[in-house]
C-alpha positions in Angstrom: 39.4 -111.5 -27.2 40.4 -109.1 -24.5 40.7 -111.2 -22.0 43.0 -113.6 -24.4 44.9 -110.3 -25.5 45.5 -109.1 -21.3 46.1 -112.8 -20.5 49.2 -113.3 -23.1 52.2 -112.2 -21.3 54.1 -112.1 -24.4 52.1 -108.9 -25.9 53.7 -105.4 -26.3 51.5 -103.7 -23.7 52.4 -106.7 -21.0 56.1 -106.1 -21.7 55.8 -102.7 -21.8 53.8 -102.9 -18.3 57.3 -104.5 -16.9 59.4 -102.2 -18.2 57.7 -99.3 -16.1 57.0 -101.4 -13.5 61.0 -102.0 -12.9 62.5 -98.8 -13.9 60.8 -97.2 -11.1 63.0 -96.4 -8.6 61.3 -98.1 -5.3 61.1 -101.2 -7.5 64.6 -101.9 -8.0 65.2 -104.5 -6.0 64.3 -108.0 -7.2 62.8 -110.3 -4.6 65.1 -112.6 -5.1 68.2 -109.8 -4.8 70.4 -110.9 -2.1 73.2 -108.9 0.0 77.0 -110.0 1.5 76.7 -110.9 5.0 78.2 -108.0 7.3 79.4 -108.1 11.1 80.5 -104.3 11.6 77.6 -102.8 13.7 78.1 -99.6 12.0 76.2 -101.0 9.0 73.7 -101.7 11.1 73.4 -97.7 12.2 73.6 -96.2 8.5 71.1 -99.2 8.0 69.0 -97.4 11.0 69.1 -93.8 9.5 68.4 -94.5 6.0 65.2 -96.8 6.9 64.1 -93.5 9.1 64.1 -91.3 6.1 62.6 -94.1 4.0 59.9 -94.2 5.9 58.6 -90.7 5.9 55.4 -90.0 3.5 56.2 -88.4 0.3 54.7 -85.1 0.1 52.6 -83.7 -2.6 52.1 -79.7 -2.4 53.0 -80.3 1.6 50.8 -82.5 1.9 51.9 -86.5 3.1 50.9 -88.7 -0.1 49.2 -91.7 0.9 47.2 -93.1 -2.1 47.2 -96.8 -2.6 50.4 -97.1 -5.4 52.6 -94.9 -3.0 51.9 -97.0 -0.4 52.2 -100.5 -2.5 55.9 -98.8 -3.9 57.0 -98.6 0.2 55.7 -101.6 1.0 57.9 -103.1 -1.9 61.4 -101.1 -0.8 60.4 -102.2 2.7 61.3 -105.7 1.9 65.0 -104.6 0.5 65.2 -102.9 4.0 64.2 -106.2 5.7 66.7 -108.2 3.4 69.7 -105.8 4.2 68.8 -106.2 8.2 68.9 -110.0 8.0 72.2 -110.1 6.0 74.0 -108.4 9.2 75.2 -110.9 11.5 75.2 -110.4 15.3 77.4 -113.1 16.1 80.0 -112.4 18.6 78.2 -108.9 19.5 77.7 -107.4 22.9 73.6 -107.7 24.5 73.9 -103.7 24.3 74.7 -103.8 20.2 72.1 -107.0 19.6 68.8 -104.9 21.9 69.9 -102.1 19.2 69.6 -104.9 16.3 66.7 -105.6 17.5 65.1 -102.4 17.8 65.9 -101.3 14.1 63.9 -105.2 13.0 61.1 -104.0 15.4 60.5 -100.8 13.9 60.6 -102.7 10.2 58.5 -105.1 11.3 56.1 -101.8 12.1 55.8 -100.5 9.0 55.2 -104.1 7.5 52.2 -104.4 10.2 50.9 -100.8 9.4 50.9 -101.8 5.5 50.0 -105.8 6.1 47.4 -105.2 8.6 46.8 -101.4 10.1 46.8 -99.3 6.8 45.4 -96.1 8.3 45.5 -94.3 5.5 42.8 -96.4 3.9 40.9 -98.5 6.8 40.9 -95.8 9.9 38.6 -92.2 9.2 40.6 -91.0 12.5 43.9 -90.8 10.2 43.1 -87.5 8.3 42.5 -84.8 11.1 43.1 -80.9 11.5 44.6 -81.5 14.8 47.9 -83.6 15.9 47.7 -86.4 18.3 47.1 -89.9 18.5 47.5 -91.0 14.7 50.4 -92.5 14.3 54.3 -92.2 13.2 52.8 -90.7 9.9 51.0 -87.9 11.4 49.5 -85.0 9.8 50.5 -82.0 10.9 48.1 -79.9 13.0 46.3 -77.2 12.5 44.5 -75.7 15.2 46.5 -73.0 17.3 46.2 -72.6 20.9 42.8 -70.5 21.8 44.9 -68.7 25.0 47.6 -67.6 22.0 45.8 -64.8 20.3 46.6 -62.6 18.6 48.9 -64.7 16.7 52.5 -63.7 15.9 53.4 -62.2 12.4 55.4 -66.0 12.2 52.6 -67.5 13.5 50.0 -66.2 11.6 52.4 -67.1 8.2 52.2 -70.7 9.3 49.2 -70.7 10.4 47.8 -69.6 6.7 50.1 -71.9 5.3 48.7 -75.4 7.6 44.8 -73.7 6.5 45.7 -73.9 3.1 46.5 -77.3 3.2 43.5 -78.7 5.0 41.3 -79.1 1.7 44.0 -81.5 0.3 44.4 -83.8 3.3 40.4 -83.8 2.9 40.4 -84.3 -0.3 42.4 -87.1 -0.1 41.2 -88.9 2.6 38.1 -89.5 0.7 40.4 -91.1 -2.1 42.2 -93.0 -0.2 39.5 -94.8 2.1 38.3 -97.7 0.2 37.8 -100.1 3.1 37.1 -97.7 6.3 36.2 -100.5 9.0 33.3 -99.3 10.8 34.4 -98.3 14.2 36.7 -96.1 13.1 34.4 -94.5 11.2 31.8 -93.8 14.3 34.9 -92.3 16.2 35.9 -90.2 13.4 32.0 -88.9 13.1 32.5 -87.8 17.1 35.9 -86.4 16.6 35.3 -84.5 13.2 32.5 -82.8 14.9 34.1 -81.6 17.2 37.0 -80.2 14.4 33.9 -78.2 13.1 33.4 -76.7 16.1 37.1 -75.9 16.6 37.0 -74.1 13.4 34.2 -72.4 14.1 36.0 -71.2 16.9 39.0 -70.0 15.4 36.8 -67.9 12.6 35.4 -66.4 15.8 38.8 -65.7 16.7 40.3 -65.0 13.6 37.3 -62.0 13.5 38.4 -60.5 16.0 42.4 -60.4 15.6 43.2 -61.7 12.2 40.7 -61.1 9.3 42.4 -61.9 6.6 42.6 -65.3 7.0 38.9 -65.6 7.2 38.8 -67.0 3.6 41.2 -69.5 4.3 39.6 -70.6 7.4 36.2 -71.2 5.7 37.6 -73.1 2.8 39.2 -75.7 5.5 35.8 -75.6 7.4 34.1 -76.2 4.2 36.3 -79.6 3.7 36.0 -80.6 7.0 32.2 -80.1 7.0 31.9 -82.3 3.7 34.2 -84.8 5.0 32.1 -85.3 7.8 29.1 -85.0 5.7 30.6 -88.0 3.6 31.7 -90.0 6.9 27.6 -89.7 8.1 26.7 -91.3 4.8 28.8 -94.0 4.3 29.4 -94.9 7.9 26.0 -97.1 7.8 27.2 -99.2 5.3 30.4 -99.9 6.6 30.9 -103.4 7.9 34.7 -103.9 8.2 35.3 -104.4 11.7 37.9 -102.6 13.4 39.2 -104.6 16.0 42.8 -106.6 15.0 41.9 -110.6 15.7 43.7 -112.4 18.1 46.2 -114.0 15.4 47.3 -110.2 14.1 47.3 -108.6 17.4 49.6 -111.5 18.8 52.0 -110.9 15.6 52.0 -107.4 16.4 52.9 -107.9 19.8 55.7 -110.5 19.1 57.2 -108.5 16.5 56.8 -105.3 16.3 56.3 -104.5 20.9 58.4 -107.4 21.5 56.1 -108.6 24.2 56.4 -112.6 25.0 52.8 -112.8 25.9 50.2 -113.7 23.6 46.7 -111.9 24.1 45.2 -114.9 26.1 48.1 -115.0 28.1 47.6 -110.9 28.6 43.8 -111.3 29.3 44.9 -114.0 32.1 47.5 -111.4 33.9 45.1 -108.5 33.4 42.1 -110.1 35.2 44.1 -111.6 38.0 45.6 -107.5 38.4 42.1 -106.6 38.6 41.3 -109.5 41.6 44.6 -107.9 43.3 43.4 -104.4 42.9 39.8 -105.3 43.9 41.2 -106.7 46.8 43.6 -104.1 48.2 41.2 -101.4 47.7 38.1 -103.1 50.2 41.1 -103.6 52.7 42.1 -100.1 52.3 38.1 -98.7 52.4 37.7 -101.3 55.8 41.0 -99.4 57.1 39.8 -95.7 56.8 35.7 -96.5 57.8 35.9 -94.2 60.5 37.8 -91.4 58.4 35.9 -88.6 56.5 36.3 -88.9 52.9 38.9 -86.3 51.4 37.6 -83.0 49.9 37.8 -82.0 46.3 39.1 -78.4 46.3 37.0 -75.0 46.1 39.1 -72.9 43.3 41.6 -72.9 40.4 44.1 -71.5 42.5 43.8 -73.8 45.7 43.4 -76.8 43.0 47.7 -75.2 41.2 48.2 -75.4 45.1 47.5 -78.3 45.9 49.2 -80.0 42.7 52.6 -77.7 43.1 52.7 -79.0 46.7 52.4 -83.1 45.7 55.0 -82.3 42.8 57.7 -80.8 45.3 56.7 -83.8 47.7 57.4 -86.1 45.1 60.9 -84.9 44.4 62.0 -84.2 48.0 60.8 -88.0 48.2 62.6 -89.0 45.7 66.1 -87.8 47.0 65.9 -88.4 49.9 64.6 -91.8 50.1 67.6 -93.2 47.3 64.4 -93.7 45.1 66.5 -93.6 42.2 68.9 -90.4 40.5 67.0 -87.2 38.9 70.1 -86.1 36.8 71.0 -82.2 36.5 69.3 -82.1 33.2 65.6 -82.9 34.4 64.0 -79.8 34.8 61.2 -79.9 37.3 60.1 -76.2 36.0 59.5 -77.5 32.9 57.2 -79.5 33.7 55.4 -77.7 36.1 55.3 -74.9 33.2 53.4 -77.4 31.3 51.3 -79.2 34.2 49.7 -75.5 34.9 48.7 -75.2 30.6 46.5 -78.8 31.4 45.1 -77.9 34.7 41.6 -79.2 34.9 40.0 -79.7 38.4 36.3 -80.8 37.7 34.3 -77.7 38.2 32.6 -76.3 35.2 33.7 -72.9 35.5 37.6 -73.7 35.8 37.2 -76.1 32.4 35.8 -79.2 31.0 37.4 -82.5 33.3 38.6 -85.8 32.4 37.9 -88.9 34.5 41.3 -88.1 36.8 40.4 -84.9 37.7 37.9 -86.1 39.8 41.1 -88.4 41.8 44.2 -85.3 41.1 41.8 -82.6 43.1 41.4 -84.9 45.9 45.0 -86.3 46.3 47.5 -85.3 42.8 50.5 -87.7 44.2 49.7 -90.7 42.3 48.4 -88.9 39.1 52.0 -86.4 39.5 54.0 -89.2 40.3 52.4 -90.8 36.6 52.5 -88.0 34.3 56.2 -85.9 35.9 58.4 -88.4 37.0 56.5 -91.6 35.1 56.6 -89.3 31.7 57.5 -86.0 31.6 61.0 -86.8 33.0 61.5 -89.6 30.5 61.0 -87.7 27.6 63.6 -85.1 29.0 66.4 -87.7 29.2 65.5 -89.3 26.1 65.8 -85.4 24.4 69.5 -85.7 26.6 69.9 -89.1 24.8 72.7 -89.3 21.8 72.4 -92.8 21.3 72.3 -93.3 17.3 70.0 -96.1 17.7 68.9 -95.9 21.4 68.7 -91.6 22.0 65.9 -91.6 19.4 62.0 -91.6 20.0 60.6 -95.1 18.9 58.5 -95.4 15.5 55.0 -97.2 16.0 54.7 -96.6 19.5 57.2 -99.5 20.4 58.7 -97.6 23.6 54.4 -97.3 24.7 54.6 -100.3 26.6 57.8 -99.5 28.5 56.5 -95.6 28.8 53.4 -96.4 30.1 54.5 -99.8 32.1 56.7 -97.1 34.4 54.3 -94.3 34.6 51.5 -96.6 35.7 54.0 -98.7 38.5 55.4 -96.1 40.0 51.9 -95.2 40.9 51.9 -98.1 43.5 54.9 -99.1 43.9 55.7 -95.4 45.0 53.2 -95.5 47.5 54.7 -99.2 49.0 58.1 -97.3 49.3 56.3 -94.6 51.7 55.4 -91.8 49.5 51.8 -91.0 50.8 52.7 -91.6 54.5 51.7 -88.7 56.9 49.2 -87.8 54.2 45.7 -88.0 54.0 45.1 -91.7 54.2 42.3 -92.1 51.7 44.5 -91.4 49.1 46.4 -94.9 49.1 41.9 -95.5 48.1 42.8 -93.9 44.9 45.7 -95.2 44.0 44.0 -98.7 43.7 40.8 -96.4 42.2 43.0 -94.9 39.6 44.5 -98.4 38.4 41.1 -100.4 38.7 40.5 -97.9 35.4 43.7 -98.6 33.8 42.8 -102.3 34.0 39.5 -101.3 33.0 41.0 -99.8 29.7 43.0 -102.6 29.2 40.4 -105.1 29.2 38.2 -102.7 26.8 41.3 -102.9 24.9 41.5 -106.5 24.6 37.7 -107.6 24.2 37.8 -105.0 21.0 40.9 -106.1 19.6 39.2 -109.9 19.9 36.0 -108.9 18.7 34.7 -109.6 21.3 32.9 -106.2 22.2 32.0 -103.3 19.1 33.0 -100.1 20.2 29.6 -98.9 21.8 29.6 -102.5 23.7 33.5 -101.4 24.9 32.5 -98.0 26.1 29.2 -99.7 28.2 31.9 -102.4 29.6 34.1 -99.7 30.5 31.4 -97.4 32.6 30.6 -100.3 34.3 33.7 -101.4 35.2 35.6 -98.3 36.2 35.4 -97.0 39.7 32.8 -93.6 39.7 32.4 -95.0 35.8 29.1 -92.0 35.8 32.1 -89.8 34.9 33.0 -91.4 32.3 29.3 -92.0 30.6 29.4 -90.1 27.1 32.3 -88.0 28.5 35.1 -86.4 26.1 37.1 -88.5 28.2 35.7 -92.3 27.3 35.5 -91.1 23.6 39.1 -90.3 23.2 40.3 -93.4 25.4 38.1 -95.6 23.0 40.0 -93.6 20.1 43.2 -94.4 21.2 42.5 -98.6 22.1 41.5 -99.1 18.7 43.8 -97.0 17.2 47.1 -97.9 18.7 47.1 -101.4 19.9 48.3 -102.3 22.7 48.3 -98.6 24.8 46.2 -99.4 27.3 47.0 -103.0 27.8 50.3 -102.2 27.7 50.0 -100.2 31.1 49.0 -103.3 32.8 51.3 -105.7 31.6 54.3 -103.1 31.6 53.6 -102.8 35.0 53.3 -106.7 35.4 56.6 -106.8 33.3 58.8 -104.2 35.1 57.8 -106.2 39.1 58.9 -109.3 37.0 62.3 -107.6 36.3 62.6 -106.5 40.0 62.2 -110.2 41.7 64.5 -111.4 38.6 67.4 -109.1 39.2 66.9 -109.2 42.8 67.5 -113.1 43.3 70.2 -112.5 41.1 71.7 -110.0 43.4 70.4 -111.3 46.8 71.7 -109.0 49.8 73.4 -106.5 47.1 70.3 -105.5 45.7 69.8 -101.9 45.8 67.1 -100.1 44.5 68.4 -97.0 43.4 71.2 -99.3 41.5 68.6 -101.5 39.9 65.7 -98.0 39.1 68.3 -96.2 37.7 70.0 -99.1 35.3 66.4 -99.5 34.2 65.7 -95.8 33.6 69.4 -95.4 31.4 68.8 -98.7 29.3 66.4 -96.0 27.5 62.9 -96.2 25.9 62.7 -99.7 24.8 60.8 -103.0 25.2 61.0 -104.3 28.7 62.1 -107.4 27.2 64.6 -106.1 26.0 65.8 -104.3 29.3 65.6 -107.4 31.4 68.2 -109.6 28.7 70.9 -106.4 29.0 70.4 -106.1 32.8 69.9 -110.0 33.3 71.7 -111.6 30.8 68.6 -114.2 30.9 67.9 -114.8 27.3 64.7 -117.0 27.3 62.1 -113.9 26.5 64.5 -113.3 23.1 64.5 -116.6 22.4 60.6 -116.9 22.3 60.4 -113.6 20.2 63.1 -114.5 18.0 61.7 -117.8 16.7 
């Protein structure tokens, strides 16, 4: 009888079921609701800003709400979003206005993936964490202040007891909300988690000393944190979902939402024939320097900020003078360096735990300087100058990653081609081909999980083995978080690589184009103000060749 009763959809409580269902506000939009066709561009910006606000998590007692019906109500709205982008019409439009078209159907087509496919907020442990970072567009708002700033500001220590208060409801949530962790993500978030306990252990030990009163506060988020973990060491066994996307999803995601026209085999294929190159260069540059001593790691923190200052002020003099390509007035190099010296790490235990690089940066910093300062740091600066509507505005989903990344990682070697390292030590050009060898290495740990090929523990073996001095990387902090951030955001690593392969493919394009009047600094810097978008994308405005849209758009 209850089943007939539930199965009639002409009873009271079925009707009654609709009615609710449809009077809620994210559900009023039929799916079969259609909207007038529209050619003014600035329908496609008020479009833009209203899906940015859409897409930001309700909050619950300031805390982001992601239980399952919130999430099912976006998803709904989401297609009403889609629908109103499809009925604008681009016909007749300028490349510059249809790249911003489709950067606003990208960034919808994240939020579909991150519901569709993704959902972090109910299949990836990583998602609830005390500290910012790698999550995702959605992130959670950190806790953890800086050790180095105590004692804390009166401000400080205001928000700081408000972010402690809040740490038992992400918590509690997160346990509510996981109903299909995959498995992988759950091992990561067992590593990571511990070391959040530890964290907070440290800040009671600081909050001791300079700010008592917030001891209660700081337990009760320890507390949470502990039975979290606790919770993740239970069910983690049991766990089978993997974590990895599947060729089909990962290819959607890179079609759609990156805007990449490669698929994943196609990717694999590039990646491995970089890694031949690389292999290559690198025994012709060891055969080269045979007789020459091997360079010198150096001795202290002070000759390590020495040595690093020097490569960043050789980078820039380089830069200028060699028509590399324009540092505008608004790039501040003190900024960076401000920052650079907060992250100094040189290998020796007693100046700080290292990552993998360090082991490369203390030996020669070019490369490494020339990736993070002009490859990154100097991006994000213009991008902060940037008042595009669409354009001036940091990417949702990690879309601009591939571009980012593609950059920082070329201009690695392709600086050192244009005469960067000359009259310095020679072995450096060795670590330039050392330092990418790893990024391919990455990649390809990337790839092999996100085809299930490799688990996680089977990724992290490949990628000791692969990796140049790969001993550093065994267990290190270093391996864990790279691991944490392939499966988490797909595509980061591989998108190095094949940014890289993307952005020489833009150089021979444009150059046969231009044939004697090719300049570099002309074609660098029309690349660099195009802004933070898919390199397919820059290569149809600065090319006019149309054939990568045309894959991505059918």
């Amino acid at each position: 009888m209850k089943m007939n009763f539930l199965q009639n959809k002409t009873s009271f409580l079925y009707l009654f079921f609709q009615l609710i269902i449809f009077s809620f506000p994210h559900y009023s939009c039929s799916d079969n609701e259609r909207f007038e066709t529209t050619t003014d561009y600035s329908n496609l910006v008020s479009l833009f800003k209203e899906f940015r606000e859409f897409q930001l998590p309700s909050m619950i007692d300031g805390v982001p709400d992601y239980s399952k019906n919130t999430m099912k109500l976006q998803y709904r709205e989401l297609k009403t979003f889609q629908k109103k982008l499809a009925a604008i019409d681009t016909a007749g439009w300028s490349i510059t206005k249809q790249v911003d078209y489709h950067l606003v159907r990208a960034e919808m087509n994240g939020l579909d993936f991150h519901h569709r496919v993704l959902r972090p907020w109910s299949r990836d442990p990583c998602f609830y964490s005390i500290r910012p970072g790698m999550t995702d567009p959605l992130d959670i708002e950190g806790v953890l202040p800086n050790p180095e700033s105590f004692p804390l500001s009166d401000d400080d220590l205001d928000i700081l007891n408000e972010k402690l208060k809040k740490v038992p409801k992400i918590y509690s949530q997160a346990v509510e909300n996981l109903f299909n962790p995959a498995k992988d993500l759950a091992t990561l978030a067992i590593h990571f988690t511990k070391e959040d306990v530890m964290l907070l252990d440290d800040l009671t030990n600081n909050l001791k000393v300079y700010h008592p009163t917030l001891l209660l506060e700081v337990k009760n988020a320890r507390d949470a944190v502990q039975n979290y973990l606790d919770w993740l060491i239970e069910n983690e066994p049991s766990l089978t979902e993997p974590a990895g996307l599947g060729a089909d999803e990962y290819n959607w995601w890179l079609k759609n939402v990156h805007l990449v026209p490669y698929t994943i085999e196609e990717i694999i294929d590039k990646v491995k024939m970089e890694d031949y190159r690389l292999y290559t260069m690198l025994k012709l540059e060891e055969n080269r320097n045979k007789d020459i001593p091997d360079l010198k790691p150096v001795k202290s923190y002070r000759e390590y900020q020495d040595l690093v200052r020097d490569a960043v002020d050789h980078l820039m003099e380089f830069i200028v003078s060699n028509e590399i390509f324009t540092v505008e007035e608004n790039i501040d190099i003190e900024k960076y360096w401000a920052a650079r010296k907060s992250a100094f790490r040189t290998g020796n235990d007693e100046m700080g735990v290292p990552d993998y690089f360090s082991y490369y940066v203390q030996r020669e910093p070019v490369p490494h300087e020339a990736h993070e300062g002009l490859g990154h740091d100097f991006e994000w600066q213009r991008l902060d100058n940037d008042q595009r509507e669409i354009r001036g505005i940091r990417r949702l989903f990690f879309i601009e990653w591939i571009r980012d990344e593609g950059w920082a990682f070329a201009l690695e070697e392709l600086l050192m081609h244009a005469g960067v390292l000359d009259g310095r030590p020679r072995r450096g050009r060795e670590i330039v081909y050392e330092q990418a060898i790893f990024r391919n290495c990455r990649a390809l740990m990337d790839l092999n999980m996100h085809t299930r090929i490799l688990n996680l523990h089977e990724a992290m073996d490949f990628c000791i083995d692969c990796a140049p001095h790969g001993e550093f990387l065994d267990d290190s902090h270093h391996l864990w978080y790279e691991a944490r951030t392939t499966l988490r955001i797909p595509g980061w690593h591989m998108g190095m690589v094949i940014g890289k392969i993307q952005l020489m493919k833009l150089f021979r394009d444009r150059a046969k184009q231009l044939g004697t009047g090719f300049s570099l600094k002309q074609f660098l810097d029309q690349f660099i103000s195009t802004g933070f978008i898919p390199i397919s994308l820059i290569r149809w405005e600065m090319t006019g060749l149309n054939d990568e849209i045309k894959l991505l758009t059918r």
